[in-house]
C-alpha positions as CSV (number, residue, x, y, z in Angstrom):
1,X,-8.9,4.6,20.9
2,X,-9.3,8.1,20.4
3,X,-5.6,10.6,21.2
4,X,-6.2,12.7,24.3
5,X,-5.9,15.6,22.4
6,X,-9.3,14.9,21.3
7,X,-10.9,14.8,24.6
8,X,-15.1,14.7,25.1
9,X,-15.2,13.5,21.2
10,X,-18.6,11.6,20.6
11,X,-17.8,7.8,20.5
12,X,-19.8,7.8,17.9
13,X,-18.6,5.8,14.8
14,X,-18.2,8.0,12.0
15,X,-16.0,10.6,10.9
16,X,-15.2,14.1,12.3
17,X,-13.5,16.5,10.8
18,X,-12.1,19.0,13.6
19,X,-12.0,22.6,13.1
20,X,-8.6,23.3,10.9
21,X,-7.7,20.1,11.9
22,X,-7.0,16.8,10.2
23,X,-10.1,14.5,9.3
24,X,-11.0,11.7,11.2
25,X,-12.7,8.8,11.2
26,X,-13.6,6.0,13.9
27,X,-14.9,2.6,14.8
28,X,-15.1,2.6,18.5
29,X,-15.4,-1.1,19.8
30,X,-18.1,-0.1,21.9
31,X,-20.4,1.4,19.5
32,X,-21.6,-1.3,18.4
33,X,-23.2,-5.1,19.7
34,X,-20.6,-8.0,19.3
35,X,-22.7,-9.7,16.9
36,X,-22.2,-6.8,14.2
37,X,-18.5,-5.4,15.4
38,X,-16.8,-8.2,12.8
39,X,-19.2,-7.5,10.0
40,X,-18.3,-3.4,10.9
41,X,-14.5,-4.5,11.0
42,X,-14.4,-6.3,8.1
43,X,-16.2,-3.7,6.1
44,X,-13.5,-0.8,7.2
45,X,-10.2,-3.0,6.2
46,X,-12.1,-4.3,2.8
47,X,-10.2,-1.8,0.4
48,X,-6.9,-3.4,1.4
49,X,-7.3,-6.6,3.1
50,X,-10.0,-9.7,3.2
51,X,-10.2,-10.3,7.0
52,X,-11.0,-13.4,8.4
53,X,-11.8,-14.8,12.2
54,X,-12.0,-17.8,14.4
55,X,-13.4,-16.1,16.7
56,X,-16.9,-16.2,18.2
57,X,-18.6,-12.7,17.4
58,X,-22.1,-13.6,19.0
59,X,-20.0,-14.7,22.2
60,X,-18.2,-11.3,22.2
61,X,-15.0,-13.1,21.1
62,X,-14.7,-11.0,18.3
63,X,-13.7,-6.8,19.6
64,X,-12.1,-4.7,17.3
65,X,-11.7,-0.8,16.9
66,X,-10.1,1.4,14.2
67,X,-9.7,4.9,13.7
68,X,-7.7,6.7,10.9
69,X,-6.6,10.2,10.3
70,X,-6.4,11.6,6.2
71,X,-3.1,13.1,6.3
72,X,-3.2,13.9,3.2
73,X,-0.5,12.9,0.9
74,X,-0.9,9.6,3.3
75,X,-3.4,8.1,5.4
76,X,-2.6,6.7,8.5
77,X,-5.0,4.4,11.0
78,X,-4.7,2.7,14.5
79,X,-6.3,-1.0,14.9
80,X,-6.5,-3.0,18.0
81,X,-8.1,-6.8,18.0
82,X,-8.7,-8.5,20.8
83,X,-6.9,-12.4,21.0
84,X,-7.8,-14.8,18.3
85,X,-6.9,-16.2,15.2
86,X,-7.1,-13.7,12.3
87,X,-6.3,-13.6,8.6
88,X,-5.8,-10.8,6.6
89,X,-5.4,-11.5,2.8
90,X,-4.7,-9.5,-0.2
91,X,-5.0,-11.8,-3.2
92,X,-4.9,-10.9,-6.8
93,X,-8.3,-10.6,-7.2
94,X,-8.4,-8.1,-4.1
95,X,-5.3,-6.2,-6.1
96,X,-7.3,-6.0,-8.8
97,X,-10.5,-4.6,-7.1
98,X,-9.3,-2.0,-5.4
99,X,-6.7,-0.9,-7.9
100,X,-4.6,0.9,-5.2
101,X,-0.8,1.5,-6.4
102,X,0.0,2.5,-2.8
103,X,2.6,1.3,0.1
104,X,1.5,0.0,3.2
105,X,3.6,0.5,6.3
106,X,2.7,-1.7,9.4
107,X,4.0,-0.8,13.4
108,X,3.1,-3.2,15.5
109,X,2.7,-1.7,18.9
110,X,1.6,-4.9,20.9
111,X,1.3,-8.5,19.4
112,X,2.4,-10.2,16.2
113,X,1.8,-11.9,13.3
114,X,3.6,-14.1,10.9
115,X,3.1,-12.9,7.4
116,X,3.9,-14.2,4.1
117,X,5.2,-11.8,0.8
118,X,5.1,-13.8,-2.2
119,X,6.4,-16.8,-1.0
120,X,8.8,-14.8,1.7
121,X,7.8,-15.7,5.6
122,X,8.5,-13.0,8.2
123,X,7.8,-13.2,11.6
124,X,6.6,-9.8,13.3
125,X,6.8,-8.7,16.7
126,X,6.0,-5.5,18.8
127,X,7.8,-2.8,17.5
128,X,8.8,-4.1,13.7
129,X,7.9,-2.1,11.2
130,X,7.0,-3.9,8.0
131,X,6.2,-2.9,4.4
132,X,3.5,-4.4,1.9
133,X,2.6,-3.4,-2.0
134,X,-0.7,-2.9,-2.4
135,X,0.1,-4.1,-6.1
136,X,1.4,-7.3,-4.6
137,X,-0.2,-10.6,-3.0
138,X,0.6,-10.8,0.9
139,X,-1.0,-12.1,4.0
140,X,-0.9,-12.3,7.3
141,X,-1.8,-14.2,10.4
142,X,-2.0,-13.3,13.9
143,X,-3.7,-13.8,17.4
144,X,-4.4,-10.3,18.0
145,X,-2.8,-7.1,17.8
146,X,-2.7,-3.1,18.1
147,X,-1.1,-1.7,15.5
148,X,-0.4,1.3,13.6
149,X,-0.7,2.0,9.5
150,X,0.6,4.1,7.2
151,X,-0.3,4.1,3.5
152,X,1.9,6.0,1.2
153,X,1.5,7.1,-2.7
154,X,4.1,5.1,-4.2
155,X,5.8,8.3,-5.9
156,X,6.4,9.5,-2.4
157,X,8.8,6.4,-2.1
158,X,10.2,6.4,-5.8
159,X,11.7,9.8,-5.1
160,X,13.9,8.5,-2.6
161,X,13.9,4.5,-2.6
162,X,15.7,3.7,-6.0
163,X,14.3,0.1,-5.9
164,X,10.8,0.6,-4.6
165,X,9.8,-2.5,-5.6
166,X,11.9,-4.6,-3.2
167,X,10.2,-3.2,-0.4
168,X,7.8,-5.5,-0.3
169,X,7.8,-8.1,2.5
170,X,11.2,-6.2,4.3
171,X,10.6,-5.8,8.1
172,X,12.8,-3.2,10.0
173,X,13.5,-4.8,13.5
174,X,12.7,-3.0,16.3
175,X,15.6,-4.3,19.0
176,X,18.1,-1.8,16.2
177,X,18.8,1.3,17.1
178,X,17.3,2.8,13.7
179,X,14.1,0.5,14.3
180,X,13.4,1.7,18.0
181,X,13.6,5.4,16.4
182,X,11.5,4.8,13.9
183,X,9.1,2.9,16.6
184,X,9.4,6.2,18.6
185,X,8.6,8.4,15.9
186,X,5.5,6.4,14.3
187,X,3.8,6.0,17.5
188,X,4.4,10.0,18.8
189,X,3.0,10.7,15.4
190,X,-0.3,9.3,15.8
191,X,-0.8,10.4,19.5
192,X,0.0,14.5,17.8
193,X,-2.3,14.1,14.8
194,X,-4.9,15.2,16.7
195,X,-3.4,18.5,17.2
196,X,-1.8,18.7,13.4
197,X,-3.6,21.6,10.9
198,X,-4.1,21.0,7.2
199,X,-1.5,22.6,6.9
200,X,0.8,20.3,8.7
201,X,0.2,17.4,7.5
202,X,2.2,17.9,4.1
203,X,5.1,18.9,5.9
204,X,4.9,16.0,8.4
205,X,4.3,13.4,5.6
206,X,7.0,14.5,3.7
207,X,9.4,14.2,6.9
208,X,8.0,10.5,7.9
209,X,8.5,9.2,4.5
210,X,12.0,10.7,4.6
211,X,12.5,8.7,7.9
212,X,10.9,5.7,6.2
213,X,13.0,5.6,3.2
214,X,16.1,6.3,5.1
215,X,15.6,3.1,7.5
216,X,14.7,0.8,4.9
217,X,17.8,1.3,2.9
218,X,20.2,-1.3,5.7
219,X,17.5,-3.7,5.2
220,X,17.4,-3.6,1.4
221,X,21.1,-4.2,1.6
222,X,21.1,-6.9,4.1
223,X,18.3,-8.6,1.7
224,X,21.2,-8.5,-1.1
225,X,23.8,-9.6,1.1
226,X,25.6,-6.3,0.7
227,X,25.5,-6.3,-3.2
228,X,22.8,-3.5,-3.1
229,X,25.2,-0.8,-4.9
230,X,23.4,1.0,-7.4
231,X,24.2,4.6,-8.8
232,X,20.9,6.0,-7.8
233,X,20.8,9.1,-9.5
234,X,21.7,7.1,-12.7
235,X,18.9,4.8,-12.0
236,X,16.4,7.1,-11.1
237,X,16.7,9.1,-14.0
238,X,16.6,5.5,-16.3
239,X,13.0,4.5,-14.6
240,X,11.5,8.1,-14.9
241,X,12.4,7.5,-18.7
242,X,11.1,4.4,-18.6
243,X,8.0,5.4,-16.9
244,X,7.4,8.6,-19.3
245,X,7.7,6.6,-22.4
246,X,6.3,3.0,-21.7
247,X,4.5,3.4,-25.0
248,X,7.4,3.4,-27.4
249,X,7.4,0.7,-29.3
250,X,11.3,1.0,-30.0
251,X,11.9,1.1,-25.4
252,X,14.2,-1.6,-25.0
253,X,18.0,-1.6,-23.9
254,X,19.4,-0.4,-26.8
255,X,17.3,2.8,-27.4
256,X,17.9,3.5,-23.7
257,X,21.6,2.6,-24.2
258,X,21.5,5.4,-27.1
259,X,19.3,7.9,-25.1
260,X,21.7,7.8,-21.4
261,X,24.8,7.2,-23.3
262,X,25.3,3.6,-21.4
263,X,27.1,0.4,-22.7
264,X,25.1,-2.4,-23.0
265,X,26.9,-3.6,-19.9
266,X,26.8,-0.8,-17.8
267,X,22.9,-0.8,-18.6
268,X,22.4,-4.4,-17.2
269,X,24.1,-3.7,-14.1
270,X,22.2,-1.0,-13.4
271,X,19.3,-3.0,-13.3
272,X,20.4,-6.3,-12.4
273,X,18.7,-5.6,-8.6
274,X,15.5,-4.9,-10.5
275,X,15.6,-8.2,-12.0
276,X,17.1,-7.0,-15.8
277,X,15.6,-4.1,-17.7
278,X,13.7,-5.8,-19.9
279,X,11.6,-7.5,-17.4
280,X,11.8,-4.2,-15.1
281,X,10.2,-2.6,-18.8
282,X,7.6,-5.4,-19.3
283,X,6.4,-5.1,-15.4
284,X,6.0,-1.2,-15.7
285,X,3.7,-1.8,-18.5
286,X,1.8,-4.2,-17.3
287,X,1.1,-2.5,-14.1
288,X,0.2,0.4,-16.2
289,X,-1.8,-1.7,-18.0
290,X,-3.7,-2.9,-14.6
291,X,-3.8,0.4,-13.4
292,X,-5.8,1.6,-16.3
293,X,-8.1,-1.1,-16.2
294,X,-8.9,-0.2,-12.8
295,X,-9.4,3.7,-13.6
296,X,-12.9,4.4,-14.1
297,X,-12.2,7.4,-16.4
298,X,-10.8,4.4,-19.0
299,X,-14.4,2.2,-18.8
300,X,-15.0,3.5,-22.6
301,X,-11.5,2.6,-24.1
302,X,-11.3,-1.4,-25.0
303,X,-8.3,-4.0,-23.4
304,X,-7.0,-3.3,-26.8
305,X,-6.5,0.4,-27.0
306,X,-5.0,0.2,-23.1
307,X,-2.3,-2.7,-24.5
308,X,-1.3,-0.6,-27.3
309,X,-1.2,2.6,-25.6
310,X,1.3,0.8,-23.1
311,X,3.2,-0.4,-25.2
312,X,2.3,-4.1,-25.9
313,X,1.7,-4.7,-29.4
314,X,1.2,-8.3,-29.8
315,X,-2.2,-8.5,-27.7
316,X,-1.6,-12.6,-28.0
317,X,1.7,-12.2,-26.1
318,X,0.2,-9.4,-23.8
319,X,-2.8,-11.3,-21.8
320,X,-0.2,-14.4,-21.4
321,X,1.9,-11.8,-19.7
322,X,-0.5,-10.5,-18.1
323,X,-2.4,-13.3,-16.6
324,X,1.1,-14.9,-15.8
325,X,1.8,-11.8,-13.4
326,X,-1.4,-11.4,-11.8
327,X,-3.2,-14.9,-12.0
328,X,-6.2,-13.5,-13.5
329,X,-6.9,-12.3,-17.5
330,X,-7.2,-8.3,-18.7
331,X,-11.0,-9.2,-19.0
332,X,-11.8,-10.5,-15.4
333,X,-9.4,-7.8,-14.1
334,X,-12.1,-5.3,-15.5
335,X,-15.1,-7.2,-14.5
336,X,-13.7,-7.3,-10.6
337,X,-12.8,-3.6,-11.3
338,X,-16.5,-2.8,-12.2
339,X,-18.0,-5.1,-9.0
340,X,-16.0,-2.7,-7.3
341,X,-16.5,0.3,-8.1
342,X,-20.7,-0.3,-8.1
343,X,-19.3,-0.8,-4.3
344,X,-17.8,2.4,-4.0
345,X,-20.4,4.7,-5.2
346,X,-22.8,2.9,-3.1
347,X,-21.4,4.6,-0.3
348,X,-21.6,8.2,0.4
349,X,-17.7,8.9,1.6
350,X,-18.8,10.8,4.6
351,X,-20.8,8.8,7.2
352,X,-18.6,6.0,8.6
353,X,-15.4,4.5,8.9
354,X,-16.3,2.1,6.5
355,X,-17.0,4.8,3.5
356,X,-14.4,6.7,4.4
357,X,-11.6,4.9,3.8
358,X,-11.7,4.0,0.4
359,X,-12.2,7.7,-0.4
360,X,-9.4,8.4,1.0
361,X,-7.2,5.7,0.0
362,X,-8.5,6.6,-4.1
363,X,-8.1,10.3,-3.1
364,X,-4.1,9.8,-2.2
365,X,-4.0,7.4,-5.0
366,X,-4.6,9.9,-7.8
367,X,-3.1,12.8,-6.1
């Protein structure tokens, strides 16, 4: 489990941080009796997945292991579980939870899975390469798998993916000649992490998101049949507005027609990808709305105060919305958020795999 490069590392699970070197963290399936690996497993995947199994653990027929390196600006781990039938969720109330506005990239190295994307099937095989919103319900089933994951600030992506949002549930094929590269450079990644400085892994991030971003814009097109032509700059430049000003009452098509000098028409092509700017506008704030809510440095301001600070001014209008996009109400958002984070600061972010990782995860999230 372990890259060579760290050779005579304790098997101990826990995490290490090498001299100048990146930090890492590991569940080694032999460190621990069958009967406990699946409860261990289950506890190191909980910030982004529920993880189910069929499989006998007091029989043995449950192995897993999972390290991860904190590459910071991204995280990146390496999973293997042995054959059965797994289920890996992330519901709403999971979405909620964690509060993680992050993008997860999947390799699979050996195996497969079939996964579903809001309502989307994919079928995934050794050497796809396959995106998820942590904002965003998916799941996945599979019979046992190594694998390798990447989780990436959103922001990171926005810079360079115009429509960021339809990333989620695309699958980069590995039999193309762009998806074997990518294959070739996700897996030499992990296997030189051990030898990366701090001071690498910026730099290196920076360039593996470029390759990312680069390879999932074919496979955005293909998923609008060739009509994905947007004037990015144009569009980039309309979202950061959007973004920067959510709480303007007035931020609607026409004051953005009046602020970027667009017709009324060139405005809703512009977003007509994104599903039309006014629903593009009400997601942002919503999401901003369910990001806050999730943000323990906003426990003392009311549901209220977050509405109207994101721009929602009928509060009647606002939980409809908001229930109708996540499946659950403002209030039970924050009571999930609150059983969650009483689970975070129960741990003490250093000993194990399993405390680790949501550090980390919240770390790159906030950056």
């Amino acid at each position: 489990m372990t890259p060579p490069t760290r050779s005579g590392s304790s098997k101990r699970a826990g995490a290490r941080l090498k001299s100048l070197g990146l930090p890492y963290s590991e569940l080694p399936a032999e460190a621990l009796a069958p009967e406990h690996n699946f409860a261990a497993w289950r506890e190191a995947v909980w910030p982004i997945f529920d993880a189910e199994t069929e499989a006998r653990a007091d029989t043995g027929g449950f192995r897993a292991e999972f390290g991860t390196y904190n590459m910071s600006p991204i995280v990146m781990a390496r999973a293997r579980v042995a054959p059965g039938m797994h289920r890996f969720r992330r519901p709403p109330g999971k979405i909620a939870a964690t509060g993680l506005d992050l993008v997860l990239v999947q390799h699979l190295v050996e195996g497969g899975d079939e996964r579903v994307c809001e309502g989307v099937e994919s079928r995934v095989g050794a050497g796809d390469t396959c995106f998820a919103d942590l904002t965003r319900p998916f799941s996945t089933v599979t019979r046992g798998f190594t694998n390798l994951s990447f989780v990436v600030p959103r922001a990171m992506l926005s810079e360079l993916v115009p429509d960021v949002d339809s990333l989620h549930g695309i699958v980069l094929r590995g039999s193309t000649p762009a998806g074997h590269l990518l294959s070739e450079h996700l897996r030499a990644l992990w296997w030189q992490a051990g030898r990366m400085s701090l001071e690498d892994a910026p730099i290196v991030a920076k360039g593996t998101v470029g390759l990312l971003a680069a390879f999932a814009h074919p496979a955005l097109a293909d998923r609008r049949h060739g009509e994905f032509v947007i004037p990015a700059a144009k569009l980039f430049a309309v979202r950061r507005y959007i973004e920067q000003n959510l709480a303007l009452p007035a931020l609607g098509p026409a004051h953005l027609c009046s602020a970027f000098a667009l017709s009324r028409a060139a405005l809703y092509r512009l977003f007509e990808p994104l599903d039309g700017v006014a629903n593009y506008i009400r997601a942002r704030r919503l999401e901003c709305i369910r990001a806050s809510l999730s943000d323990p440095q906003h426990r003392h301001r009311t549901i209220a105060d977050i509405a109207r600070a994101c721009g929602f001014g009928d509060l009647s209008a606002f939980t409809r919305a908001f229930r109708s996009r996540f499946g659950f109400s403002p209030g039970e958002a924050r009571a999930v958020t609150a059983a969650s984070e009483r689970r975070f600061e129960n741990t003490d972010g250093e000993s194990d795999v399993q405390n680790v990782l949501p550090h980390w995860l919240r770390a790159i999230d906030i950056a």
